[in-house]
N, CA, C and O of each residue as an XYZ file, in Angstrom:
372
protein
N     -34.521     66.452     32.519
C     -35.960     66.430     32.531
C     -36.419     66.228     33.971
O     -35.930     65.316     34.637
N     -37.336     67.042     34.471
C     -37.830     67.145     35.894
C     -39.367     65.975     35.819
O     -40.091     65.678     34.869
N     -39.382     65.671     36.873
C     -40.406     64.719     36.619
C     -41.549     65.346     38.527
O     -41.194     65.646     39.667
N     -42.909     65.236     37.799
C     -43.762     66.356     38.619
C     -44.061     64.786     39.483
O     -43.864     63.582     39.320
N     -44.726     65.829     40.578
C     -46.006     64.373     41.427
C     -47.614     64.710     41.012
O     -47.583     65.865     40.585
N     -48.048     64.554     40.992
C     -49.620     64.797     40.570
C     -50.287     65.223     42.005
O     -50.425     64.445     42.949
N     -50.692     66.655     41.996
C     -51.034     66.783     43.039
C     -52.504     66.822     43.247
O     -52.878     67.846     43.820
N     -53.242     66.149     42.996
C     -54.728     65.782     43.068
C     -54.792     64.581     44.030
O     -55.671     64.630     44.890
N     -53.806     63.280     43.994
C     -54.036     62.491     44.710
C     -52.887     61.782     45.700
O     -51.879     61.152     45.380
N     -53.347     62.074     46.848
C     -52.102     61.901     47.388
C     -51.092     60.116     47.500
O     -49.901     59.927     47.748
N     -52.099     59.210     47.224
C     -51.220     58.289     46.862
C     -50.379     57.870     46.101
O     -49.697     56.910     46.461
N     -50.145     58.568     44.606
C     -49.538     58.354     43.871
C     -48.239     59.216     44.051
O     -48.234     60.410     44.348
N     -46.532     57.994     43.702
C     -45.610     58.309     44.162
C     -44.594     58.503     42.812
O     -44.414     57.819     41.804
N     -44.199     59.386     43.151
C     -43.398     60.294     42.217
C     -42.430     58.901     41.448
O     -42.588     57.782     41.936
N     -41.397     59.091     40.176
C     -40.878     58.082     39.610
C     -39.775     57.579     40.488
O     -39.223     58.286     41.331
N     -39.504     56.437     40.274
C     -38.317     56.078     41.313
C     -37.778     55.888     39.766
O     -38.256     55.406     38.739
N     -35.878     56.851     40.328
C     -34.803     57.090     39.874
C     -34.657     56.112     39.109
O     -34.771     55.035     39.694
N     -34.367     56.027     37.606
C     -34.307     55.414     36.468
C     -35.288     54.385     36.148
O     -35.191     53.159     36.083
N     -36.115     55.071     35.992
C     -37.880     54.340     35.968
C     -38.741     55.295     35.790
O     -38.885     56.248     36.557
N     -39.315     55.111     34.845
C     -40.058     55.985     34.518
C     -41.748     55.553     34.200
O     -42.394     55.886     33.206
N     -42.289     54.597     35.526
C     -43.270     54.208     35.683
C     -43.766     55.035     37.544
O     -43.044     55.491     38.431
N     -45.323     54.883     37.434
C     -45.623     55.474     38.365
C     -46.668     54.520     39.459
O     -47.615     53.930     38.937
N     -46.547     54.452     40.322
C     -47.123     53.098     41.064
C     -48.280     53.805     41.578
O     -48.419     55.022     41.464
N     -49.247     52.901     42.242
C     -50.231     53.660     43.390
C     -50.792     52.476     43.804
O     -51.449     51.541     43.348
N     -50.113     52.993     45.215
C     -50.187     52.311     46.593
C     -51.397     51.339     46.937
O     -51.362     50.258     47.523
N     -52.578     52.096     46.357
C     -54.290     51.481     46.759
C     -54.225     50.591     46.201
O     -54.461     49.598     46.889
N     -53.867     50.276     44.581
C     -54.167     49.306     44.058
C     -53.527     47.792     44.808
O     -54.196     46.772     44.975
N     -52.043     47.979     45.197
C     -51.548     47.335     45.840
C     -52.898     46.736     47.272
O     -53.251     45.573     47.468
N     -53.323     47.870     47.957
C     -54.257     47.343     49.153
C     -55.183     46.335     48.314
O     -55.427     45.130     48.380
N     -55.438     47.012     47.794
C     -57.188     46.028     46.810
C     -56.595     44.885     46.051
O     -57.334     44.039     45.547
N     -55.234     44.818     45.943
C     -54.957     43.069     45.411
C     -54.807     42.280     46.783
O     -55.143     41.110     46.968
N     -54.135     43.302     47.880
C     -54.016     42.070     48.849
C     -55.459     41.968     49.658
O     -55.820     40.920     50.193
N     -56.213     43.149     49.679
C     -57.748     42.936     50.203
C     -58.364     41.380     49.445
O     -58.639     40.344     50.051
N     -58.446     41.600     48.160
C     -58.715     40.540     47.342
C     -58.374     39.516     47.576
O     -59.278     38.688     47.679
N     -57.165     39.102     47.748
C     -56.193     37.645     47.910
C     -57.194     37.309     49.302
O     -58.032     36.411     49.390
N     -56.804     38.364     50.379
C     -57.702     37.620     51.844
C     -59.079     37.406     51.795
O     -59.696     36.810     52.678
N     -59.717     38.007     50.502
C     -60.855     37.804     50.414
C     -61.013     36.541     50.034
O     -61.572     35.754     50.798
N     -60.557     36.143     48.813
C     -60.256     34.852     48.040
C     -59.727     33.508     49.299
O     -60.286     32.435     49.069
N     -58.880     33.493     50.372
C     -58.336     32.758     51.297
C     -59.906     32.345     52.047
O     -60.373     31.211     52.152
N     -60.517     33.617     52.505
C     -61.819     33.551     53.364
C     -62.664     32.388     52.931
O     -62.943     31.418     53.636
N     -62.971     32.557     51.922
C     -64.067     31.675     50.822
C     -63.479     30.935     50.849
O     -63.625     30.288     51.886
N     -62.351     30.354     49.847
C     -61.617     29.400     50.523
C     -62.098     28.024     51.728
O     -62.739     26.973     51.713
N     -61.208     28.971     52.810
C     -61.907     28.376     54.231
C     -63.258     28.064     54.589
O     -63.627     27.189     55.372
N     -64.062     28.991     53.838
C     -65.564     28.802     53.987
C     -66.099     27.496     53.314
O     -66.764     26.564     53.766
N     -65.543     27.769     51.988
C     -65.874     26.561     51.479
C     -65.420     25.085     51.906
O     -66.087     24.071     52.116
N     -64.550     25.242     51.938
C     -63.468     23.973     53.014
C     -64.526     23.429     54.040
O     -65.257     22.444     53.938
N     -64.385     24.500     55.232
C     -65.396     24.054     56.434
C     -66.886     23.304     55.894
O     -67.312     22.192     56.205
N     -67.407     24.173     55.119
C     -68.718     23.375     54.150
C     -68.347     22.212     53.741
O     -69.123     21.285     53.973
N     -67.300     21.973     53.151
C     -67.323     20.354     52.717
C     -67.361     19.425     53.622
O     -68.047     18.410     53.505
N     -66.427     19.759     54.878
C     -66.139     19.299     55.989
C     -67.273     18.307     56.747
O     -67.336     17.140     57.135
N     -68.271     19.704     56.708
C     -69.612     19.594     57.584
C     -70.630     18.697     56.974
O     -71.608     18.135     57.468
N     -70.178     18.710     55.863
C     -71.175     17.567     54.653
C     -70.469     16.038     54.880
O     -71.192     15.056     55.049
N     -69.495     15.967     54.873
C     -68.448     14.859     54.881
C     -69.190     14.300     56.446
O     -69.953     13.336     56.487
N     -68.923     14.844     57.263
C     -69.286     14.905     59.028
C     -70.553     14.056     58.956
O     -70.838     13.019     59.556
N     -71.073     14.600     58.278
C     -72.844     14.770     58.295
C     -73.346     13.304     58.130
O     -74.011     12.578     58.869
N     -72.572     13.057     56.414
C     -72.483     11.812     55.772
C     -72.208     10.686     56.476
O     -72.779      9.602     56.346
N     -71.410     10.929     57.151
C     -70.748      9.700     58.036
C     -72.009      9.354     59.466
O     -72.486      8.257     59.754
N     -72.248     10.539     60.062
C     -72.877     10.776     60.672
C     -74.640      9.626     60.257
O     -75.182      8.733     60.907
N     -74.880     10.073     59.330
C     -76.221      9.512     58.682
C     -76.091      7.927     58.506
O     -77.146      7.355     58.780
N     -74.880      6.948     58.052
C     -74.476      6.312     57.242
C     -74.544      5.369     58.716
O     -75.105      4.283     58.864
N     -73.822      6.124     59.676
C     -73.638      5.201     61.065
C     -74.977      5.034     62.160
O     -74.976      4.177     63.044
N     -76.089      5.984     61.946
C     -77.126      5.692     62.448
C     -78.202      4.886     61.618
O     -79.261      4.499     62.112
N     -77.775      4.644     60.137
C     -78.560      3.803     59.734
C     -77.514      2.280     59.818
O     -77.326      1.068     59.710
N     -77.434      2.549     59.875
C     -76.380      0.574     60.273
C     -77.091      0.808     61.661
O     -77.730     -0.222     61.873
N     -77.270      1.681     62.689
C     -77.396      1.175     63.967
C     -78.963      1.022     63.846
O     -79.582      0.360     64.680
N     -79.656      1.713     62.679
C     -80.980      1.742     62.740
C     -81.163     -0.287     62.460
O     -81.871     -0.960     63.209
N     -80.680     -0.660     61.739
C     -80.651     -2.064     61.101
C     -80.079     -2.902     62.520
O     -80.919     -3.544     63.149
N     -79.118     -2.892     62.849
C     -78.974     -3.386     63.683
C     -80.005     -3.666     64.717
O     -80.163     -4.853     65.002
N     -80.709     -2.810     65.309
C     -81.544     -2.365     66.080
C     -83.224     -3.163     65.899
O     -84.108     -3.282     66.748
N     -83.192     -3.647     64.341
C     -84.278     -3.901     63.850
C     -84.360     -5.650     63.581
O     -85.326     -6.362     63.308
N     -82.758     -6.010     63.810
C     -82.419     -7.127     63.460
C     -82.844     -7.831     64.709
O     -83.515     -8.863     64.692
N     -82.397     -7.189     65.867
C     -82.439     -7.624     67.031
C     -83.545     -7.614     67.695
O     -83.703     -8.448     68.588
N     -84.871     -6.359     67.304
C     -86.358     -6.571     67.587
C     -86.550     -7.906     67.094
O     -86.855     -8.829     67.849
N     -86.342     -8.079     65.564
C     -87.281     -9.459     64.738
C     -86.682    -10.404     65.514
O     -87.574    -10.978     66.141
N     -85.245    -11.001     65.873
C     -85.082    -11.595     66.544
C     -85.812    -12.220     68.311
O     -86.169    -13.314     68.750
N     -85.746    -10.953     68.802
C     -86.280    -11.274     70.092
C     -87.863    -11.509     69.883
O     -88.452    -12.086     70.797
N     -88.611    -11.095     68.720
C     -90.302    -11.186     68.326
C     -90.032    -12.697     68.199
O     -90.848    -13.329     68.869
N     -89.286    -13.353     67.654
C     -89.521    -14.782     67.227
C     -89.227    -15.651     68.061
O     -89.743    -16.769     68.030
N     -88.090    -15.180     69.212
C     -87.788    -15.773     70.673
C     -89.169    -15.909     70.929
O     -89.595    -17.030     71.208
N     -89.846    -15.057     70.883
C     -91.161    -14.751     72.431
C     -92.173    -15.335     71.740
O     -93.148    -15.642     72.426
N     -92.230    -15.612     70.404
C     -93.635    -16.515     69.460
C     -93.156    -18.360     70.087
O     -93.776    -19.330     70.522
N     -91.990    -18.078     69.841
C     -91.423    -19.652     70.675
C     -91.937    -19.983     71.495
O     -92.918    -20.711     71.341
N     -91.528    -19.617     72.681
C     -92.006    -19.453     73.710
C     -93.275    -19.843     73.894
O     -93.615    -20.866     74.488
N     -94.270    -18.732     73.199
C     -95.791    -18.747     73.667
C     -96.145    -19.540     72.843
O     -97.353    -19.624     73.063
N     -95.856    -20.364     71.816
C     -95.926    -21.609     71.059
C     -95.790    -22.990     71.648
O     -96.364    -23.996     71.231
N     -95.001    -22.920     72.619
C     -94.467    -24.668     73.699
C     -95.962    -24.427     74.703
O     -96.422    -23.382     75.165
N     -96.328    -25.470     74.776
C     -97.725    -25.882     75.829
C     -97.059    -25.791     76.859
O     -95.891    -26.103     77.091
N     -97.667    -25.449     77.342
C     -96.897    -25.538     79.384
C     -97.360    -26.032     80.257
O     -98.576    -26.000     80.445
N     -96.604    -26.575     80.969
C     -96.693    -28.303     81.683
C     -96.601    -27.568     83.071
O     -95.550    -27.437     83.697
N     -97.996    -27.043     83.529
C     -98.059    -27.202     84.643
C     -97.921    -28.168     85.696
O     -98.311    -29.324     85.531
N     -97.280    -27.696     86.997
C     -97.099    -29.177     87.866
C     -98.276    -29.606     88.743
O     -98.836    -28.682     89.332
N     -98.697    -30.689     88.913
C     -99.918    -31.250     89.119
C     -99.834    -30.805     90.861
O     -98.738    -30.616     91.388
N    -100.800    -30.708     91.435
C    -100.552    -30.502     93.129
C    -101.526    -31.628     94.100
O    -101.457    -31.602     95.328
């Protein structure tokens, strides 16, 4: 039994010797197109979490410094009410 190639498209490859299945090549491209497509997103998504994570930390450490910052105004406000609270003892001349 002779076995033909299909001559309409040139990717498709004649039977390999005791096999009687017929492959084509493209489909092969478009699973591995796919896979790198799938890797891309992937990475995309990755980097996105990343940048959220970043962000978070980012936000979390300027509000502690915001507090900090606020601790140390009320503080120095109540130094300086002190202060302008003690009568002052001018020296006599």
């Amino acid at each position: 039994m002779a076995t033909r190639t299909p001559k309409g498209n040139s990717n498709l490859q004649s039977s390999v010797p005791n096999s009687r299945t017929v492959r084509d090549t493209r489909n092969d491209w478009i699973v591995f197109n796919s896979m790198r497509e799938f890797w891309l997103w992937v990475i995309v998504v990755t980097l996105i979490i990343f940048c959220l994570m970043v962000l978070s930390f980012a936000i979390v450490h300027t509000n502690s410094q915001l507090k900090k910052a606020d601790a140390m105004i009320l503080r120095l406000e109540e130094k300086e009410k002190k202060r302008n609270e003690k009568p002052r003892i001018d020296p006599v001349e």
